[in-house]
N, C-alpha and C positions, 0 to 999 in steps of 0.2 A: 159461597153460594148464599151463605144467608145474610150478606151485607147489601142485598137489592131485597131482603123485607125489611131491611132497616130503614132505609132509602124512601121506599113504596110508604111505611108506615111512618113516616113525616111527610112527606106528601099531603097522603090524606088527611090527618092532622091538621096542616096548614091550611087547606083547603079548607076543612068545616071552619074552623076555626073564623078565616076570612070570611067565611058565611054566618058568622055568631051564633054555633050551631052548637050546640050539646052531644056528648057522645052517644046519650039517650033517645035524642030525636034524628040523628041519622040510624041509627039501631033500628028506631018503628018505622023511620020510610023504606029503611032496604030490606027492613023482610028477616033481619039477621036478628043475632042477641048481644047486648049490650056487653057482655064480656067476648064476643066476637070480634065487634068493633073496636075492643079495648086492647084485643092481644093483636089484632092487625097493626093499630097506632103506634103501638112498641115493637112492631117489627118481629112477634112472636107466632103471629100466625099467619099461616100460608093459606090465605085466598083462592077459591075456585074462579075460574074465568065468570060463572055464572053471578059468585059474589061480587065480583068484580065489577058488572056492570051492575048489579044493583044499587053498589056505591057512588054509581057513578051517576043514577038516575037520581037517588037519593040528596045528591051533592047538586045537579043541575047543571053538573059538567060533562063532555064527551069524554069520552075516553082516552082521547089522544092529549087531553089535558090532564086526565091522573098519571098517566107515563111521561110527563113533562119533567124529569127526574133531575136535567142539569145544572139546576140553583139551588137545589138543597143541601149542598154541601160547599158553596160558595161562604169565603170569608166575606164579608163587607170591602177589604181590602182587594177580593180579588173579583167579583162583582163592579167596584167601581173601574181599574183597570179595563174589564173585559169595557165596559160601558166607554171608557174613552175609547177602544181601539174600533169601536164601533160609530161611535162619533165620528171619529178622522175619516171616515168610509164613507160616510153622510155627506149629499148634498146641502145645499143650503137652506132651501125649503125643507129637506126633512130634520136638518137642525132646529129649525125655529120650531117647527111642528111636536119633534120632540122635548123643548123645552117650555112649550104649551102644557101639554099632560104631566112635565113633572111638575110645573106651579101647582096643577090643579091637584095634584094627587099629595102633594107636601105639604101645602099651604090651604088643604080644606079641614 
């Protein structure tokens, strides 16, 4: 049971994170306290649904992108697999289309 607060709390993490966000300053936008925020990130504290979207207005994301939980326990090795099996499934056009956004996102 307590390996989806583990989960949840890299998530969140990851997310401020990619938003260059301080544990601090998602703290004062969600209304919470800064050791709130801290024992959620380690997967120590158990979040009310209420917190939950406050992180989640705080963060500038829905909600259905904090429960996006399936890559955070992805090796590199097994991320890249998934991405080829995903590839092969790919038309043409959405191959080129997805090797558009990886230039942009690698190579910026």
């Amino acid at each position: 049971m307590g390996e989806i607060l583990k989960v949840f709390g890299k998530r969140i993490r990851s997310l401020r994170r990619a938003k260059d966000l301080t544990q601090e300053q998602v703290a004062e936008r969600a209304g919470l306290s800064l050791q709130s925020v801290g024992e959620i990130e380690r997967g120590r504290g158990n979040p009310t649904l209420v917190n939950i979207e406050r992180l989640s207005a705080a963060l500038g994301e829905d909600l259905t992108t904090l429960f996006d939980l399936g890559d955070v326990k992805l090796s590199k090795e097994q991320a890249q697999q998934e991405l080829l099996e995903l590839l092969n499934r790919a038309t043409e056009e959405q191959v080129r289309a997805i090797l558009t956004m990886v230039r942009v996102l690698i190579l910026k």
